[in-house]
C-alpha positions in Angstrom: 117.9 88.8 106.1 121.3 86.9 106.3 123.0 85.2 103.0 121.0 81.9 102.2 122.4 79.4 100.9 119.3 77.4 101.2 116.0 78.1 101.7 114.5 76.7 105.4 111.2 74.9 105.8 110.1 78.2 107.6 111.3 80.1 105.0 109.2 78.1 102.2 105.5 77.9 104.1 106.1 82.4 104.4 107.0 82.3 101.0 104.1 79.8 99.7 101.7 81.6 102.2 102.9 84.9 100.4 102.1 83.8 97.3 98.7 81.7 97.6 100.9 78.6 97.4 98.0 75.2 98.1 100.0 73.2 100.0 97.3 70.6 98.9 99.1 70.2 95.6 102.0 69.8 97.2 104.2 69.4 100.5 106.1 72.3 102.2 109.2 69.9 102.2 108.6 69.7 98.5 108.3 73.2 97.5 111.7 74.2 100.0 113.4 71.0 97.5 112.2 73.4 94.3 112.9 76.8 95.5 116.6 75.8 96.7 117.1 74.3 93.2 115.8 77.9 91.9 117.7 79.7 94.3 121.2 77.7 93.5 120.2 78.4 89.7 120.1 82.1 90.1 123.6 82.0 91.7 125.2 79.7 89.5 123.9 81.7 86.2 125.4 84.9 88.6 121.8 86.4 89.1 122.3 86.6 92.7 125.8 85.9 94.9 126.4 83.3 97.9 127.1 86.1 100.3 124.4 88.5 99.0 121.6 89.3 101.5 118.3 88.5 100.4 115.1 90.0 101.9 111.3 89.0 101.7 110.9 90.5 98.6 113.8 88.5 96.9 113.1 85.7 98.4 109.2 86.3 97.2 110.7 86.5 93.5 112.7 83.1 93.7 109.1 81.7 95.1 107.1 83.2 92.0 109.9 81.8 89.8 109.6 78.2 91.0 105.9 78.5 91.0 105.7 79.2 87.4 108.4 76.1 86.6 106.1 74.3 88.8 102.9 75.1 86.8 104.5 74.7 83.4 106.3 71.4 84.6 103.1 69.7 86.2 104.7 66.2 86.6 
């Protein structure tokens, strides 16, 4: 996969669909917002670089990051 710099609506339902995301709880548009505020995060604190490619499996960790935000920070 290319370097992201956000993550895509298509990107987001593969990852939530990945991951057992309910889509009930919440919109796709809405889990995209939190996993591009994760994924700018983990550049910023140098975890990951602008130009570095990520693959599914990245991608799949920034998803299981935001989801555990997401259920800690049920608001």
């Amino acid at each position: 996969m290319k370097a992201l710099e956000k993550i895509s609506d298509d990107e987001a339902q593969k990852i939530g669909e990945r991951l057992g995301v309910d889509f009930q709880l919440f919109t796709i548009e809405e889990f995209k917002d939190a996993l591009n505020v994760e994924l700018k995060a983990e550049i910023k604190q140098g975890e990951l670089q602008p130009s570095e490619d990520l693959n599914d499996s990245d991608l799949e960790a920034i998803g299981r990051v935001t989801m555990s935000h997401i259920n800690v920070f049920d608001d």
